[in-house]
C-alpha angles and dihedrals in degrees: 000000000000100000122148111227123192119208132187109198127170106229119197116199105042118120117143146038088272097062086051087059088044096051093042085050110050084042095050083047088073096028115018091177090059132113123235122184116183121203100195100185089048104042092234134151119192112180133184108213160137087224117094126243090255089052096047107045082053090058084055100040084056092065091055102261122139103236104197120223 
């Protein structure tokens, strides 16, 4: 079970370099070997990982982000 998934979430609430960290973070919790890449201006999430999209945009969710369907 050591599939790569790629997800593209929208992501509303994020606005600095700390909710970047946040976001890495919560995701790398559940995967640490994940990548997260973080498009501020966009409101975009695009994450590398074994997770699946419903378990990462929880991860997310948790750390109080709007992920948006």
């Amino acid at each position: 079970m050591s599939d790569t998934n790629s997800h593209l979430l929208k992501v509303k609430g994020m606005s600095c370099q700390h909710c970047v960290n946040a976001v890495t973070k919560a995701v790398q919790a559940l995967d640490p070997a994940a990548t997260v890449a973080v498009d501020l201006p966009q409101g975009a999430v695009t994450v590398l990982t074994t997770l699946s999209r419903e378990a990462t945009a929880r991860a997310i969710s948790e750390e109080g982000y709007e992920v948006q369907p």
